[in-house]
Z-matrix of the N, CA and C atoms (Angstrom, degrees):
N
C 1 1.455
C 2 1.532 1 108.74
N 3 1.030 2 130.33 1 140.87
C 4 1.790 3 151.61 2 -177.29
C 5 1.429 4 111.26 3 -104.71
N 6 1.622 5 94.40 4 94.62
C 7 1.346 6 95.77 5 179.02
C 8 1.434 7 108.54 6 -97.48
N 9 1.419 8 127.82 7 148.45
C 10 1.611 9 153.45 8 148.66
C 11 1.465 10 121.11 9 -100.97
N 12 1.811 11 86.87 10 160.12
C 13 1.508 12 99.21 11 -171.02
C 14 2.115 13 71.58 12 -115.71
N 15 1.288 14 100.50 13 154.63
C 16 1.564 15 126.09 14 154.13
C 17 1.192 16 114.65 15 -115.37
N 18 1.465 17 116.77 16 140.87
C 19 1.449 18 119.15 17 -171.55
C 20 1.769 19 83.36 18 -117.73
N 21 1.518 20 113.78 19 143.71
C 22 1.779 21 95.91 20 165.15
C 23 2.123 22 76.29 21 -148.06
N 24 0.824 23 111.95 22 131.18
C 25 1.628 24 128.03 23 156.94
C 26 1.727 25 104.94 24 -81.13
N 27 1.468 26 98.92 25 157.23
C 28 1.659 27 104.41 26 -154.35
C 29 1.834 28 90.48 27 -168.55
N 30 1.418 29 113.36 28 121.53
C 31 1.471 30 122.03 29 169.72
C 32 1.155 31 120.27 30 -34.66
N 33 1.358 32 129.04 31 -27.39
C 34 1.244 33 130.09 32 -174.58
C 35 1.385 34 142.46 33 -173.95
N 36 1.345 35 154.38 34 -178.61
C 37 0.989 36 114.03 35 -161.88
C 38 1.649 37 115.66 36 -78.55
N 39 1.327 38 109.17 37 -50.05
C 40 1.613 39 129.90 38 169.53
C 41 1.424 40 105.28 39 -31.24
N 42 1.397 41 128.69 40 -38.72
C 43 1.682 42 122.50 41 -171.79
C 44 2.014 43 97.63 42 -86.23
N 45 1.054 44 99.91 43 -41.74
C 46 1.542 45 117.96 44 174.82
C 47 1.847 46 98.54 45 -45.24
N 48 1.006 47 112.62 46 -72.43
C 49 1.849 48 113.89 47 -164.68
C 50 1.774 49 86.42 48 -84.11
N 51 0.632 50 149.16 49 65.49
C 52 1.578 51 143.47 50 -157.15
C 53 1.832 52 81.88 51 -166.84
N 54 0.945 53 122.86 52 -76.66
C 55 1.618 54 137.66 53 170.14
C 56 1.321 55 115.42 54 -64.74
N 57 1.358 56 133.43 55 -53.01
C 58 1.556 57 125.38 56 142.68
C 59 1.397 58 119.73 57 -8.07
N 60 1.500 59 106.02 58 -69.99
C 61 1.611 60 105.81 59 -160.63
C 62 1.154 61 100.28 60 -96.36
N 63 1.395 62 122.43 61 2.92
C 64 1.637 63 101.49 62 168.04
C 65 1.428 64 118.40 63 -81.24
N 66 1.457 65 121.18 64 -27.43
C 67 1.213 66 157.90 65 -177.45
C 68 1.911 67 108.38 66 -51.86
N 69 1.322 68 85.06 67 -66.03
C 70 1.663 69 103.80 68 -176.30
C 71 1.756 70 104.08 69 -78.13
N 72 1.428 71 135.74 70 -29.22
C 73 1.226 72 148.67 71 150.34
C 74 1.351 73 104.26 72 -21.84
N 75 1.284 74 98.23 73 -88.26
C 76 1.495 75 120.86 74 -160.13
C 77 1.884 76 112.04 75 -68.65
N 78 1.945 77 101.99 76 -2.95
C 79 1.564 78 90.66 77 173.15
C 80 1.468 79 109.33 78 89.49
N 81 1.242 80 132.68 79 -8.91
C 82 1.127 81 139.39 80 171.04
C 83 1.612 82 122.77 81 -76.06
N 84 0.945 83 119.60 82 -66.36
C 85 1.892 84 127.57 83 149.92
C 86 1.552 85 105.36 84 -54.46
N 87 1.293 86 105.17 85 176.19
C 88 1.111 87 114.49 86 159.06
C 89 1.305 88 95.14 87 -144.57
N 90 1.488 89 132.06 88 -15.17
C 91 1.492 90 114.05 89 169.44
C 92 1.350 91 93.80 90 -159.77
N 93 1.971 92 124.02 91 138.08
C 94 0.798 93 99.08 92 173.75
C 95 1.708 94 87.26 93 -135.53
N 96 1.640 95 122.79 94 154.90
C 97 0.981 96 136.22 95 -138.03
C 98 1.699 97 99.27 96 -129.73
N 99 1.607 98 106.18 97 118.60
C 100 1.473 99 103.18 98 -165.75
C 101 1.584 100 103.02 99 -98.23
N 102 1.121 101 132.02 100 119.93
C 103 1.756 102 137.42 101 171.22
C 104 1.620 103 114.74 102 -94.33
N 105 1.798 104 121.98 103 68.20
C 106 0.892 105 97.65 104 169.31
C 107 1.639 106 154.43 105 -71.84
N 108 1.163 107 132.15 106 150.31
C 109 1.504 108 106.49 107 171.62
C 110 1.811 109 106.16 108 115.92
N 111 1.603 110 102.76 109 28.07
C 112 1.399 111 86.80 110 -165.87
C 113 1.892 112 102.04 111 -115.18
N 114 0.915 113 101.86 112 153.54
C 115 1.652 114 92.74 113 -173.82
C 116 1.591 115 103.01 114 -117.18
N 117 1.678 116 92.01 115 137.28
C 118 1.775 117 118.13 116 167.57
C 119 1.151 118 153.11 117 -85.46
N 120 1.259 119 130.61 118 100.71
C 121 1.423 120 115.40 119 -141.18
C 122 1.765 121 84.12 120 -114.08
N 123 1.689 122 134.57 121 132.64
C 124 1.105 123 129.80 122 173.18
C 125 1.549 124 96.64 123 -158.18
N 126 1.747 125 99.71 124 -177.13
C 127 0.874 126 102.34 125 171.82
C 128 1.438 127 103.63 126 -142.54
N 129 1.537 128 103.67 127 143.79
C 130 1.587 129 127.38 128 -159.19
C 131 1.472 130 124.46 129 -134.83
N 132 1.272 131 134.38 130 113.28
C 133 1.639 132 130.83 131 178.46
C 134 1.605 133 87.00 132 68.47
N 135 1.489 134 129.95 133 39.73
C 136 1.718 135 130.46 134 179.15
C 137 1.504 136 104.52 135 54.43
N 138 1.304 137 135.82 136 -2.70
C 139 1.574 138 118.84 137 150.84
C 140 1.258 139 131.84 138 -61.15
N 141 1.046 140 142.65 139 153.27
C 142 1.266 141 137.69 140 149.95
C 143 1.415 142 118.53 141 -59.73
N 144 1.107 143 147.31 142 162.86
C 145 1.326 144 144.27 143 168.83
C 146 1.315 145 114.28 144 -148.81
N 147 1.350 146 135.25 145 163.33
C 148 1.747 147 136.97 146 178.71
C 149 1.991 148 77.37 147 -141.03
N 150 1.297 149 100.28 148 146.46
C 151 1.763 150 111.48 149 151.03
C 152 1.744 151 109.97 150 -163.35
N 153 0.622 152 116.47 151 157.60
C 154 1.243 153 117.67 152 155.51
C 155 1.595 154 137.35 153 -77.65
N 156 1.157 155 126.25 154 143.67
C 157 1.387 156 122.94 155 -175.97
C 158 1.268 157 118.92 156 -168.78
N 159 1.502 158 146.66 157 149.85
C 160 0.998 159 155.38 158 172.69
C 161 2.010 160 104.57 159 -70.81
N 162 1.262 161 102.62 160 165.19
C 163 1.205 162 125.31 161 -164.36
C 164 1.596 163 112.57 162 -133.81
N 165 1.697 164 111.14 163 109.93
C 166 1.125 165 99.37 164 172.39
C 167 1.291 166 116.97 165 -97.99
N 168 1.453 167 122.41 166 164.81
C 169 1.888 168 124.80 167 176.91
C 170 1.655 169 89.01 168 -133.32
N 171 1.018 170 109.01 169 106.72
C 172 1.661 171 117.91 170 178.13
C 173 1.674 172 99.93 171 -114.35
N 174 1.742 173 115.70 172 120.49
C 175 1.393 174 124.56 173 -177.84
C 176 1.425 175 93.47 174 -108.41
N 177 1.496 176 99.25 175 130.02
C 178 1.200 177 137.82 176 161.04
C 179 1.398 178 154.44 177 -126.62
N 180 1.131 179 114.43 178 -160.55
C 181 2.232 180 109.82 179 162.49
C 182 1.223 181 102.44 180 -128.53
N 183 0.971 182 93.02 181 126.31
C 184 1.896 183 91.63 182 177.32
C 185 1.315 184 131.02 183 -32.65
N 186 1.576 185 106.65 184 -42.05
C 187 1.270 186 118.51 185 -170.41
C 188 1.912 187 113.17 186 -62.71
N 189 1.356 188 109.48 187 9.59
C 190 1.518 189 122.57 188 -177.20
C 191 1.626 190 96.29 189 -118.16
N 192 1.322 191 140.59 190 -10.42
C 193 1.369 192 115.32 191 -170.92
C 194 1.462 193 106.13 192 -68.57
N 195 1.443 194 127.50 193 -40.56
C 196 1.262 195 108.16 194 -168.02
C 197 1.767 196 113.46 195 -51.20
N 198 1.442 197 112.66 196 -35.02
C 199 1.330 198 117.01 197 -173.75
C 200 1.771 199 112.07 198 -77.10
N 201 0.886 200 100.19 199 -14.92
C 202 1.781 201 123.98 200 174.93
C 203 1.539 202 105.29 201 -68.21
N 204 1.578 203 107.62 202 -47.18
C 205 1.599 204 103.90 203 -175.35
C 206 0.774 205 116.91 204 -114.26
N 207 1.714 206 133.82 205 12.68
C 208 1.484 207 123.34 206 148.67
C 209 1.747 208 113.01 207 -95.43
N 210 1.027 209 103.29 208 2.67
C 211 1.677 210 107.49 209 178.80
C 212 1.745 211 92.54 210 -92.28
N 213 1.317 212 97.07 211 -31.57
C 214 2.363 213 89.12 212 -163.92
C 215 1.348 214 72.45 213 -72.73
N 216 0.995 215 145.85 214 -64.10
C 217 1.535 216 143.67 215 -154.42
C 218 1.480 217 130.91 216 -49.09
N 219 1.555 218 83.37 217 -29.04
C 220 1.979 219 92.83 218 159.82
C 221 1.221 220 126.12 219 -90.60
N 222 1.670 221 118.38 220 -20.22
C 223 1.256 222 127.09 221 -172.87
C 224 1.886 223 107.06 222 -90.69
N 225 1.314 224 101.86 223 -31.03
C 226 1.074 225 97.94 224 -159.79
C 227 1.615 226 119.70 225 -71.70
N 228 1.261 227 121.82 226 169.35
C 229 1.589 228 134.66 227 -164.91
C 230 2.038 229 100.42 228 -82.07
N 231 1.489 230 97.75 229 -35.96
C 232 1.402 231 93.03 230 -140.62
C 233 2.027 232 84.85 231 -93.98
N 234 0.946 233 117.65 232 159.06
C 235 1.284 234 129.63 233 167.98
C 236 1.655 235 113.30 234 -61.85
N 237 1.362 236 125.74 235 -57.65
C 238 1.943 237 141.32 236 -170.73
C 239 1.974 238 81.13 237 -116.71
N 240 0.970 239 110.18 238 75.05
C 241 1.510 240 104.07 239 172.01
C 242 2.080 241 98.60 240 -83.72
N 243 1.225 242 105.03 241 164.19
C 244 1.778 243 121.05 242 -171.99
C 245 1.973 244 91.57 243 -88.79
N 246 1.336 245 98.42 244 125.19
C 247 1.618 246 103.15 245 176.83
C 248 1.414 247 96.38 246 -147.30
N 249 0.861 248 124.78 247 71.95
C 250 1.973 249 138.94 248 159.85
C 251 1.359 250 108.17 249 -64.81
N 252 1.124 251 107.31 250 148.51
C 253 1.455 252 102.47 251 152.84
C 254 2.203 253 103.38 252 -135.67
N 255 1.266 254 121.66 253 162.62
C 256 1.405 255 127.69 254 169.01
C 257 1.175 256 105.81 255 -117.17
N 258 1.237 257 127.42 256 153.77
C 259 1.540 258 134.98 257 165.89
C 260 1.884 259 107.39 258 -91.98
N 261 1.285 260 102.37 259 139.66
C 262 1.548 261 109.23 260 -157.99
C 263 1.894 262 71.82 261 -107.62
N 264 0.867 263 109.23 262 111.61
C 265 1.819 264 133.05 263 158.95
C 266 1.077 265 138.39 264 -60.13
N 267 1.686 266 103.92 265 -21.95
C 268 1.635 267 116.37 266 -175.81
C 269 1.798 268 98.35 267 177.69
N 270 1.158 269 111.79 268 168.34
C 271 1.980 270 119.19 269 -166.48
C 272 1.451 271 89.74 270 150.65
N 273 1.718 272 67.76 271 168.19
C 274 1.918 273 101.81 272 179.10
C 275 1.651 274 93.63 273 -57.97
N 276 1.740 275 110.00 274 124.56
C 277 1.522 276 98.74 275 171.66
C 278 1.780 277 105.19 276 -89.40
N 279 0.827 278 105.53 277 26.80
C 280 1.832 279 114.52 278 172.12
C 281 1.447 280 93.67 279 -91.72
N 282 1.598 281 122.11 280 -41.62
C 283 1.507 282 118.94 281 -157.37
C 284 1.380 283 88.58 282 -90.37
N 285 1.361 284 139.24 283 -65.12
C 286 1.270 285 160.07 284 150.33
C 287 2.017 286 94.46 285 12.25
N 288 1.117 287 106.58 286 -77.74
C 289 1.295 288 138.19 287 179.72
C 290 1.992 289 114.99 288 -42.44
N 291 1.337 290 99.78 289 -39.10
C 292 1.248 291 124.02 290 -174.30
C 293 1.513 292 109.30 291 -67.56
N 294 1.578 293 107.85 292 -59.17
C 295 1.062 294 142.97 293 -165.63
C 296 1.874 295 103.05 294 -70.25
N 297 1.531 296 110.77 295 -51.17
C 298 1.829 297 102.02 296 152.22
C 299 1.605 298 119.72 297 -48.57
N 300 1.526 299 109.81 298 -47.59
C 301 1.525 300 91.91 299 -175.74
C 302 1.014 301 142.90 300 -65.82
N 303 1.728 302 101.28 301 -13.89
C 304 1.754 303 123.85 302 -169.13
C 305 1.280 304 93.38 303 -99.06
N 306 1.107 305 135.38 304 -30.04
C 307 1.666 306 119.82 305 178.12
C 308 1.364 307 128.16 306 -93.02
N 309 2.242 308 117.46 307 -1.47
C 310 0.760 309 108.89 308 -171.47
C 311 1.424 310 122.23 309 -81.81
N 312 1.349 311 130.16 310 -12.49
C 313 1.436 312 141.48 311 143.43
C 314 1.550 313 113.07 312 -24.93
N 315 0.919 314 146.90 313 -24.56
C 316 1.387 315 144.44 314 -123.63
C 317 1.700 316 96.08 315 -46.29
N 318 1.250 317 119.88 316 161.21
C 319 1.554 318 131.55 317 178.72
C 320 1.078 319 127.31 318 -84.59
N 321 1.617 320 97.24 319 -40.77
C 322 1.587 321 122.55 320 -159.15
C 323 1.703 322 97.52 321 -113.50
């Protein structure tokens, strides 16, 4: 099984655990990890921009991102919201292991 981390940034914290718990709800996450307090520096419509925003780390199996990023995509605030995912390469296969059992329910 191919596990990932998803990164999705979120205005704030409330929209952040708002997408969290829909995530882990629906069986799709099995944990997703809120980093508030982090600041954004991009560029948007060719501006530059700085804002602030929280940071999600949502652990998963791959085989759920597609359902991962059309669900952030309904919940989310921002119009082009950030929906990455990384491939986790190696871990505790106890945690590894954990992370199949909590998502094999999935909802959606």
């Amino acid at each position: 099984m191919e596990h990932i981390i998803v990164f999705i940034t979120a205005p704030s914290v409330e929209d952040a655990e708002n997408i969290g718990n829909e995530l882990v709800d629906s069986r799709l996450a099995a944990c997703a990890n809120i980093v508030p307090g982090i600041r954004s520096i991009f560029i948007w419509n060719d501006k530059k921009e700085s804002v602030d925003e929280c940071l999600l780390l949502v652990k998963t199996q791959k085989t759920h991102f597609n359902k991962i990023r059309d669900k952030v995509r309904q919940l989310h605030a921002y119009d082009t919201p950030e929906i990455i995912s990384v491939q986790i390469s190696d871990g505790n296969q106890d945690y590894l292991g954990w992370i199949d059992k909590a998502v094999s329910g999935s909802k959606d």
